[in-house]
C-alpha positions as CSV (number, residue, x, y, z in Angstrom):
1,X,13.8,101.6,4.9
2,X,9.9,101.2,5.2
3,X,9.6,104.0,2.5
4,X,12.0,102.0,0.0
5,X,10.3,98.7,0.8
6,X,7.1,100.3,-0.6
7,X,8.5,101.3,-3.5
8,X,10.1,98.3,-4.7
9,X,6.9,96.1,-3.9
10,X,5.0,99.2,-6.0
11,X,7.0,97.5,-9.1
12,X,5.7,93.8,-9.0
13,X,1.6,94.9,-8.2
14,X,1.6,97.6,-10.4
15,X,3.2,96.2,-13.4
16,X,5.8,98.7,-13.7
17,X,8.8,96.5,-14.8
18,X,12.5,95.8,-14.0
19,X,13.1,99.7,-15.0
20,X,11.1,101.0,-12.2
21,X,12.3,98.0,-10.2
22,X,16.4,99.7,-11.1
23,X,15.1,103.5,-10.5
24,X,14.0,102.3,-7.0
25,X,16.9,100.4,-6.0
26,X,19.5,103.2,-6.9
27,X,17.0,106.5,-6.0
28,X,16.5,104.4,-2.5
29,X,20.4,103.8,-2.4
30,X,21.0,107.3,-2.1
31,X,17.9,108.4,0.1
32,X,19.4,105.5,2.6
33,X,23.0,107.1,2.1
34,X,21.6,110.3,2.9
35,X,19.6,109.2,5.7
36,X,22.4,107.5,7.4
37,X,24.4,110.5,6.6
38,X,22.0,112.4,8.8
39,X,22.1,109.5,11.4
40,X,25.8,109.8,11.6
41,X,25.9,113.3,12.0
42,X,22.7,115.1,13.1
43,X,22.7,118.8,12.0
44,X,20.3,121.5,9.9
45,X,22.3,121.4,6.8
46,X,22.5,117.3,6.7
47,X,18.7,117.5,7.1
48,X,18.3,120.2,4.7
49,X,20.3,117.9,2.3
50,X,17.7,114.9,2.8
51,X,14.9,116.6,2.5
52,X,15.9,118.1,-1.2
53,X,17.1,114.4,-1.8
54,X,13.8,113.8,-1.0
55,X,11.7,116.1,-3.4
56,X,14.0,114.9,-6.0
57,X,13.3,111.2,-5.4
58,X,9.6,111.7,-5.3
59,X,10.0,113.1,-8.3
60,X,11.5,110.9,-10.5
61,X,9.6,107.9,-9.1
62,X,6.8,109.4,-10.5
63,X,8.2,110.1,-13.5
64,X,9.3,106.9,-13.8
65,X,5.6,106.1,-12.9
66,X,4.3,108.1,-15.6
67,X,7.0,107.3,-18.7
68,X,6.5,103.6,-17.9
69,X,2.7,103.6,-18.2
70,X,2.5,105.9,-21.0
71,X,5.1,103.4,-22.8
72,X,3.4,100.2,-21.8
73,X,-0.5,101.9,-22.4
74,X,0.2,104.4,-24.8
């Protein structure tokens, strides 16, 4: 939860927009999913399947990072 609050406050005092501010809400969605998943039912492969959610979240938050700024300061 701590991780997606940072991301969505990243939005407003960066200056990233109401597109970063959607990317964050839905990729956070499904990393909280997936964590409670894990919560639920604690095993390797439902950790295993939060940490790849994981790399692909970072991922396209920066992404996200980098189209957005490249769009707004081209």
């Amino acid at each position: 939860v701590v991780l997606w609050a940072l991301t969505l406050v990243l939005g407003p005092v960066a200056h990233l927009g109401p597109v970063y501010l959607g990317i964050a809400v839905a990729l956070g969605i499904g990393f909280l999913w997936h964590a409670l998943q894990l919560r639920r039912e604690p095993n390797r492969q439902r950790a295993m399947r939060l940490f790849g959610y994981s790399i692909t979240y970072l991922t396209l938050l920066f992404l996200a990072m980098g189209v957005i700024a490249v769009v707004h300061h081209p």
